[in-house]
N, C-alpha and C positions, 0 to 999 in steps of 0.2 A: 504494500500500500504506500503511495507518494502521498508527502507531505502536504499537510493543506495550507502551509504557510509559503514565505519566499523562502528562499535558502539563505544561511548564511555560510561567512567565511571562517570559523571558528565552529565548530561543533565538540560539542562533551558528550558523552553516551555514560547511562548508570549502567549498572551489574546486568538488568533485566534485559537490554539492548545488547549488550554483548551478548550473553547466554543465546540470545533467538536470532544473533544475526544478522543483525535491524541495518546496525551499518554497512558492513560488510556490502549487505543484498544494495543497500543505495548508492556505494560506490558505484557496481557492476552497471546499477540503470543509468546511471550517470548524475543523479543527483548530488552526493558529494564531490565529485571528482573537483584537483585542486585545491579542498579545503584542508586547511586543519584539524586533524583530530587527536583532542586532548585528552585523554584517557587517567581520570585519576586515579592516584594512587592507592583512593579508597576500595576501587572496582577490583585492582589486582591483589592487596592486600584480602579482599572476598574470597576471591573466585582459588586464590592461594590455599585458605584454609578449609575449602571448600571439596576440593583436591587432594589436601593433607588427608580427609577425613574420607577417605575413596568414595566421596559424592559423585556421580558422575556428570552433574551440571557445572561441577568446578574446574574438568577437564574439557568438556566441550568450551567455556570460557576461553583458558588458556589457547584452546588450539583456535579461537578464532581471533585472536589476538596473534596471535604466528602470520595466523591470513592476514591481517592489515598492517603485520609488517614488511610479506612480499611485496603487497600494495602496494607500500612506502616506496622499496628499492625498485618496484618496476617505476615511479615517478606520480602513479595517480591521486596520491594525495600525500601531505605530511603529517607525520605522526609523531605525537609529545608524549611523556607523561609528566601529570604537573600533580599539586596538590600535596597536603599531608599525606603519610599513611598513619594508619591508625594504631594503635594502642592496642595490649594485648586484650583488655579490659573492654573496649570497644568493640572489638571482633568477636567477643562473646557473649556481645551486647546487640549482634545484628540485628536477632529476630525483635528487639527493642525497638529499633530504627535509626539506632546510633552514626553506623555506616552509609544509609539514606542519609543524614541529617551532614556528615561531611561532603559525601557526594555533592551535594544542593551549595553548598559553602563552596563548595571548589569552583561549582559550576558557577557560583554569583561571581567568585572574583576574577575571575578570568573572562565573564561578560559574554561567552559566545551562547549560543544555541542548544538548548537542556535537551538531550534526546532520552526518552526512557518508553519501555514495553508496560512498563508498572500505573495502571488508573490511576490506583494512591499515591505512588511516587508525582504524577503528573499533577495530580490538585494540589497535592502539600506545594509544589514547585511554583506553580501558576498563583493560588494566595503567600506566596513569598514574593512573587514580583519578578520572578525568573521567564525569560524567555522561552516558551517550551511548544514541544513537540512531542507528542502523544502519537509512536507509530506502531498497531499493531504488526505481528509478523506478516509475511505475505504468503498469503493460501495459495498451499500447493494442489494439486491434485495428489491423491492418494494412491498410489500405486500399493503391487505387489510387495509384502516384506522380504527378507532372505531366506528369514524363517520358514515362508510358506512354503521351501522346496521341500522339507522332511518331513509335511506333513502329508497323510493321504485319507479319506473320506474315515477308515476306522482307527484312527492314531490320536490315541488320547492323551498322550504325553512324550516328549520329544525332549532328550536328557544331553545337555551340550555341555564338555572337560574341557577345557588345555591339556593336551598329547594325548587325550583317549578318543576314539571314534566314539561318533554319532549315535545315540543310543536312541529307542522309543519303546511305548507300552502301547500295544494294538490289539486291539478285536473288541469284544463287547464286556460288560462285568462280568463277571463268573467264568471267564473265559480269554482271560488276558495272556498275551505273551512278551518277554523282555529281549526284542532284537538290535539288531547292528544293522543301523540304515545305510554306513559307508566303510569302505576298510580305512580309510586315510581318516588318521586323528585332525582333530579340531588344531589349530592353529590361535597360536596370541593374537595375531594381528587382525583373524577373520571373526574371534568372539568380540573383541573390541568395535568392530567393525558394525557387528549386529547388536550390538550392548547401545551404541553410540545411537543406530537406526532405531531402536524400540523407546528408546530415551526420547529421541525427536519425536516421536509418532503421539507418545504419551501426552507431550506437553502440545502438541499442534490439533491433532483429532480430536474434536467434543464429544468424539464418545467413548472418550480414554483420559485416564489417568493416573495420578502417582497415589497409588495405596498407603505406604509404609516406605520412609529413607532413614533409613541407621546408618554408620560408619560401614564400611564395607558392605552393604546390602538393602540391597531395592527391589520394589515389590509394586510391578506397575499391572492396569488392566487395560488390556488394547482388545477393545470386541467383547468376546467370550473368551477368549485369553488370559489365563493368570500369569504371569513370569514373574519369576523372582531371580536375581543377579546377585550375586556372591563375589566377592571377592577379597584377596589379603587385606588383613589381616584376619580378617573374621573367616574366610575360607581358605585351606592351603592351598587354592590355585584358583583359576578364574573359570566357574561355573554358572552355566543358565539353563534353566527350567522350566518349560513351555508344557503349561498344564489346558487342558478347551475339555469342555462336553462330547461326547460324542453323539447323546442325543437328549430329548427330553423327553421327559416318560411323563404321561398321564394313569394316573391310579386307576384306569379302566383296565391297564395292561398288568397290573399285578393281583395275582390273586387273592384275592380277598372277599371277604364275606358283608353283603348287605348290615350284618350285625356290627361289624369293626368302621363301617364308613360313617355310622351313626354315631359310633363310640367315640369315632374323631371330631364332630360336629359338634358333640356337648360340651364345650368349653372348657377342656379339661386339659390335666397335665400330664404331658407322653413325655419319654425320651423314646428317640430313634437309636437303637444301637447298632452296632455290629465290627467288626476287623476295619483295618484301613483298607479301603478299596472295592470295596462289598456291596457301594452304591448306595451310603447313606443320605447324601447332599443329595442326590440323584432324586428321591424318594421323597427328602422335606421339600422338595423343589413341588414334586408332584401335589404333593399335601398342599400347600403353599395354594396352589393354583385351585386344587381342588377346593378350598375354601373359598377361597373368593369368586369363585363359578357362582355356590352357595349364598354367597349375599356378605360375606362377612368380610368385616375390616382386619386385611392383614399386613404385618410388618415386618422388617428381618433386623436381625441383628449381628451381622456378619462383620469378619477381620480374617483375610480380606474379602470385600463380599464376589461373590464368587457364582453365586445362586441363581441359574436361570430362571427365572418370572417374568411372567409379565408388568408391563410397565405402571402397570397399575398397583402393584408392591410395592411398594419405599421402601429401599434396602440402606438400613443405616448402619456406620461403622463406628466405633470410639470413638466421639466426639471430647476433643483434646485429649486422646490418648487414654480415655477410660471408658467402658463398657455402663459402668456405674452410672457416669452422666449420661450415656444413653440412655438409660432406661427413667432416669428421673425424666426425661423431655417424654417419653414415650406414656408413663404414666401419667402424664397432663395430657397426652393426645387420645390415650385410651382406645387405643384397638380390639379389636374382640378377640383375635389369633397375634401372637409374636414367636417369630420362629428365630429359635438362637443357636447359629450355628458357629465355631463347634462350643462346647460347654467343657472344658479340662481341668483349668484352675479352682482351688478352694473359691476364690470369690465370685469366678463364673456362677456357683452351685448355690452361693449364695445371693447375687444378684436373681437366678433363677428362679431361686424361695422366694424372696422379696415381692416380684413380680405376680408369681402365683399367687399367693398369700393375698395380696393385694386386687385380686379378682379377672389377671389378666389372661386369659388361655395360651399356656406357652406349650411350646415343642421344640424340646432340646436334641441337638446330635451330639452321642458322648462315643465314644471309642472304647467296644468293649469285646470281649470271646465269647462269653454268656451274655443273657438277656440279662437274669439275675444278677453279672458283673455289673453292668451298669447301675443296679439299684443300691447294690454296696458301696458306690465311690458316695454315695449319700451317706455314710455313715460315717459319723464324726464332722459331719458338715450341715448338716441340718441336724436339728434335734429329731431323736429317734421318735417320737410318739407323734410330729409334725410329718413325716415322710409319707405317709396317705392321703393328705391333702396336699402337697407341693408335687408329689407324680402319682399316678394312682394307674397307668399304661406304660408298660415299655413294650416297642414295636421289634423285634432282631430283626436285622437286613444279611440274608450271607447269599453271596455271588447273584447279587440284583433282585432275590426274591426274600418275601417276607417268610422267614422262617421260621418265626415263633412269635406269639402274642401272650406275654404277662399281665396281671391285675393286681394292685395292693389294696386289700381291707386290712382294718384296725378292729381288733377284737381283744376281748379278756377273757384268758383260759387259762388250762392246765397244758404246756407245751409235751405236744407230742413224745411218747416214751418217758412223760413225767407220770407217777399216780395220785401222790399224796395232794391232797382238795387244795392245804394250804400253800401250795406250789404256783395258785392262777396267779399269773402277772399278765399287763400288756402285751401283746405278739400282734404281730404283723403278719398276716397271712399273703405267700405270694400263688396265684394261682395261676392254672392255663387256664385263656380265656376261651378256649374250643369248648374243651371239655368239661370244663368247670372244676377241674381234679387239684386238691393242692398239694403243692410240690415243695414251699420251702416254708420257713417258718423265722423271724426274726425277733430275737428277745432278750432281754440282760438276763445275764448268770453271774451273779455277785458283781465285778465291777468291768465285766467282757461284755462284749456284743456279739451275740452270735448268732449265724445263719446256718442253719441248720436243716438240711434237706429231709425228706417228711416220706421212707418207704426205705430205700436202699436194700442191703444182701437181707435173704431169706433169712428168719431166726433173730437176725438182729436188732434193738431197739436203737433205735436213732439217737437216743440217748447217750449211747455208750461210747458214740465216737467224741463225744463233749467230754466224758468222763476219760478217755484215753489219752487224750492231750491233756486234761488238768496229771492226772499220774507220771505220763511224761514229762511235765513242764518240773512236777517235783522229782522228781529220781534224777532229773539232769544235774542236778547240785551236787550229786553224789559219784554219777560216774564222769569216768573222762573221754567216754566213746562214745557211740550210737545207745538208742534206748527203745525197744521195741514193747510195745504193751498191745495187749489183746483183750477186750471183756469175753469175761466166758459167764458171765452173768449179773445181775445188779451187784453182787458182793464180792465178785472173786475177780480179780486180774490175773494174768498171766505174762510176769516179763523177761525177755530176755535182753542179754546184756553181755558186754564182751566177759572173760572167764578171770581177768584182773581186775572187776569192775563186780564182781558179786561180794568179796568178802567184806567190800568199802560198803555196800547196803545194807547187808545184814547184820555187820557189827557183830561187837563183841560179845557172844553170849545172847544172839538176836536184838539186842538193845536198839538198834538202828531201827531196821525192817518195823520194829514194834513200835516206835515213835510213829513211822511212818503210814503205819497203818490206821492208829488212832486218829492223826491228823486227817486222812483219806476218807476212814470210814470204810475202808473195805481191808479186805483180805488179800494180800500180794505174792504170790509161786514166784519167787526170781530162781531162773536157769540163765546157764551160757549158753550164747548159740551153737547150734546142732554143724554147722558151717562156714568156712567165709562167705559163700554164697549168700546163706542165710543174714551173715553179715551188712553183705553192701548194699542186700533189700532195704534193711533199716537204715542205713546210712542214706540213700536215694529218697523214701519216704519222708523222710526229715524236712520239713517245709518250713519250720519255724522260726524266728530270730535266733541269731546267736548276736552273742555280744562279748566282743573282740578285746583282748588288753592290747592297746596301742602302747608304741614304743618309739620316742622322736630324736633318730640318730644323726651325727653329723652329714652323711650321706644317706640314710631311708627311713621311711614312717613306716615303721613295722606293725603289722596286725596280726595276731596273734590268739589262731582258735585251735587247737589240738585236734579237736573232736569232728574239726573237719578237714582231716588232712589228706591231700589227694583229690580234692572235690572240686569240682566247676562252681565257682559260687558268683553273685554278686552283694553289690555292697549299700547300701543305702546312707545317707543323713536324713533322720528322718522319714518324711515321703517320697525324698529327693533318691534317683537311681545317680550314682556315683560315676560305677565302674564293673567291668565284670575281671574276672582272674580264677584261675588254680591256685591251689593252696598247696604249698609245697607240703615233702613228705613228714618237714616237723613242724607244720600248721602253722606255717609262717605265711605272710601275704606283704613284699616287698617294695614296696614306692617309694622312687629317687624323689628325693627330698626338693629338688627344683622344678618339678614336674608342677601342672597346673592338679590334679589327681591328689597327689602331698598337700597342696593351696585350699582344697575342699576338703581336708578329712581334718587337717588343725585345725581350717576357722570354724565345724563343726563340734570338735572340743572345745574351742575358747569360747565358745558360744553358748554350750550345754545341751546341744543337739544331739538325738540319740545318733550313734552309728554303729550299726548293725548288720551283718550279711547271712544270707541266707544258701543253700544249697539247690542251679539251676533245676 
């Protein structure tokens, strides 16, 4: 677009003007040509830290600054740079308007022609008394991307290295495959090349834009296109990931029941679960639509939003970088459906509560194996006797089809394989919702929360597997190996235990075993195992915390479990997954002390964080 003013001899361009071009493209048409152009110190002092911070609007800057210095030495215009640069303090003050507020100074004193891309830049400039020129970029026609060679009609994601070949995920959900679009690796110059082009595309197409910009990583949507670009520091080499739909499903094409489509209509609270890839967004996408067919007001709540709908959706993201203040606008706007994809964090789960609780019909996507997985990440995040009202459906999705439909009621009973009357406390019953059969049961056992499956092996009472871990959780104080317990009836246990690990429980004269049994309440058979075989069953079964004596040497953070020595394990802080590792053969677990690894398990210590690992 040419200027609507006269030209002058003097021009200044802000940050926003370089980034898009501005001059550059008016030398070419001939508007600048012979002028000066004064380029302040504040623009490159920008576009500098901008760069620093592997932004990639602060290297397209830079390289168009390159161009208007060929410019220069071919003769078509002269190039200065004048002006202060700024202050470290300033520069970290941009998004204040600090660096805007020098730019505009530079531009006053030197008296030429304020060129900027920025509206606001332009008004602040214009009520200052500055010369200005307001010139958007110049619309191109939108061509083909580069990208679009590696895609083909069933390629739903398209995976781009430096020195690795071309990778993609093709075919339909339930039916995907990971191949090799090209044998010749990706190349520096040609990811830079396409990183540069989807950069451009973002900021020029109105119907794209920039999702998420952190330090090394950006997260644009061009189309139906998600790309996320990676780069050092935050990634060891320069990667992009080109994620699209490959189609969009209406809830006529999954099976389902006249019953379940009603269930979804009464305003109620579903998670969508299932595996990553299984076709969950696919499905809220569907829901999404199929409600507003229906009559109802619906919303999304996505990062980044991703979710093919119709335009009739408002699909909103963290506003200033928090889901929280979403949802506070979203409860003044009051929709009848809010679809919040995906739902992972503690405070996800509880912005989710918030919203239900508050009357709003949510359907959350949570990443789970079970249906029932997903009702469990509720636990310890919502209050337990509240979790029937915040979800009362969970949907599983595995390979594009709905696989299973759960229901939560609240009830007061005697839990399953309990007898004594005085036993009824609150339970949470989870049911299938075909059959109407219940399957699991959720309820406090002294100060646990447990899920507890409702049928299991012939003979057994569901009970006993509650009671088999409390026996093992106490006999592990005792031995230094594995601990295998079996009920063989309300009163009797049966445990085995390695053969140097029996006389430590029975004690001197039975004195042990007898303490341990009064505290239990039952009666305890400890034997050695009949095998190693028998051994490393128990050892594998072992799913429980252990908790590690940590050791912090000049060179390694030693963790230190005996009892799992030899074992694939991993390692948590907290709810936080760590690391994974083998444990050597003297239950040693070794991290070089300069490692980022060593940096997560001290500040977990000095912190007070449990850290714990378990056996994969």
């Amino acid at each position: 677009m040419k200027e609507d003013k006269k030209s002058a001899q003097r021009i200044v361009p802000d940050t926003s003007s370089v980034i898009d071009g501005i001059v550059s493209a008016g030398v070419e048409r001939g508007d600048y040509r012979d002028h000066d152009i004064c380029i302040p110190e504040a623009v490159v002092a920008e576009l500098e830290a901008q760069a620093n911070r592997g932004l990639e609007i602060g290297f397209k800057g830079l390289e168009e600054l390159q161009k208007l210095q060929e410019m220069a030495a071919e003769g078509s215009i002269r190039l200065f740079f004048c002006g202060k640069r700024p202050k470290l303090d300033q520069v970290k003050l941009a998004g204040g308007g600090e660096i805007d507020a020098l730019i505009r100074d530079t531009a006053s004193d030197i008296g030429g022609r304020f060129i900027t891309g920025d509206r606001i830049q332009s008004m602040v400039a214009k009520a200052k008394g500055l010369d200005v020129s307001f010139v958007k970029p110049e619309y191109r026609e939108l061509g083909p991307l580069i990208v679009d060679k590696f895609f083909t009609s069933d390629t739903m994601s398209v995976h781009l290295k430096h020195k690795v070949p071309p990778m993609a995920k093709k075919g339909s959900i339930g039916q995907v495959i990971y191949t090799r679009i090209r044998d010749e690796p990706c190349t520096y110059h040609e990811l830079k090349e396409i990183s540069r082009e989807l950069m451009d595309r973002a900021r020029s197409d109105p119907n794209s834009f920039f999702e998420l910009s952190f330090t090394g990583a950006s997260v644009l949507q061009i189309g139906n296109m998600r790309i996320a670009i990676a780069n050092p520091p935050f990634s060891d080499d320069v990667e992009i990931t080109i994620v699209r739909p490959v189609a969009s499903v209406s809830l006529d094409q999954y099976r389902m029941s006249d019953m379940l489509k009603e269930r979804i209509r009464a305003q109620r609270g579903i998670l969508i679960s299932g595996p990553p890839g299984a076709g969950k967004s696919t499905f809220a996408a569907g829901v999404a639509t199929f409600l507003k067919d229906k009559g109802f007001v619906v919303k999304t709540m996505e990062s980044p939003r991703d979710l093919q709908v119709p335009p009739e959706i408002t699909q909103y993201a963290p506003l200033d970088g928090s889901m929280e203040n979403t949802a506070d606008v979203l409860l003044l706007v009051r929709p009848d459906y809010t679809i919040y994809d995906e739902v992972r964090k503690t405070r996800d789960f509880e912005i989710f509560a918030d919203m239900r609780l508050a009357g709003v019909g949510m359907i959350g996507v949570v990443h789970a194996n079970r249906a029932v997985d997903a009702i469990q990440r509720l636990i310890g995040r919502v209050e337990l006797g509240v979790i029937p009202q915040v979800v009362d459906t969970v949907i599983f999705i595995d390979k594009g089809e709905v696989a299973k439909v759960q229901t939560l009621q609240f009830t007061v009973k005697v839990p399953s394989g309990m007898t004594e009357e005085d036993l009824a406390r609150p339970v949470i019953l989870i049911s299938d919702f075909e059959s109407g059969k219940n399957e699991f049961e959720i309820y406090t056992y002294g100060e646990q929360v447990v899920v507890m499956p409702i049928g299991g092996e012939e003979g057994r009472k569901p009970a006993w597997a509650l009671a088999e871990g409390e026996v093992q959780s106490v006999l592990q104080d005792y031995a230094s190996g594995p601990v295998s317990v079996e009920m063989v009836s309300d009163s009797r246990a049966l445990v085995k235990v390695r053969e140097k690990d029996v006389p430590r429980i029975i004690g001197k004269g039975g004195s042990t075993i007898d303490d341990i049994e009064k505290l239990l309440g039952i009666h305890i058979d400890v034997r050695k195992f009949d095998s190693g075989k028998e051994e490393k069953k128990a050892v594998a079964k072992d799913t429980r915390p252990h908790r590690p004596i940590i050791e912090h040497t000049s060179r390694h953070v030693i963790l230190n479990v005996p009892e799992l020595a030899a074992q694939d394990v991993e390692v948590y802080a907290g709810e936080t997954f760590l690391f994974s590792a083998t444990v050597g053969r003297h239950g040693d677990i070794k991290v070089r002390t300069d490692s980022d690894v060593a940096d997560s398990v001290m500040d977990a210590v000095e912190t007070g964080e449990a850290v714990w690992v378990k056996i994969v």
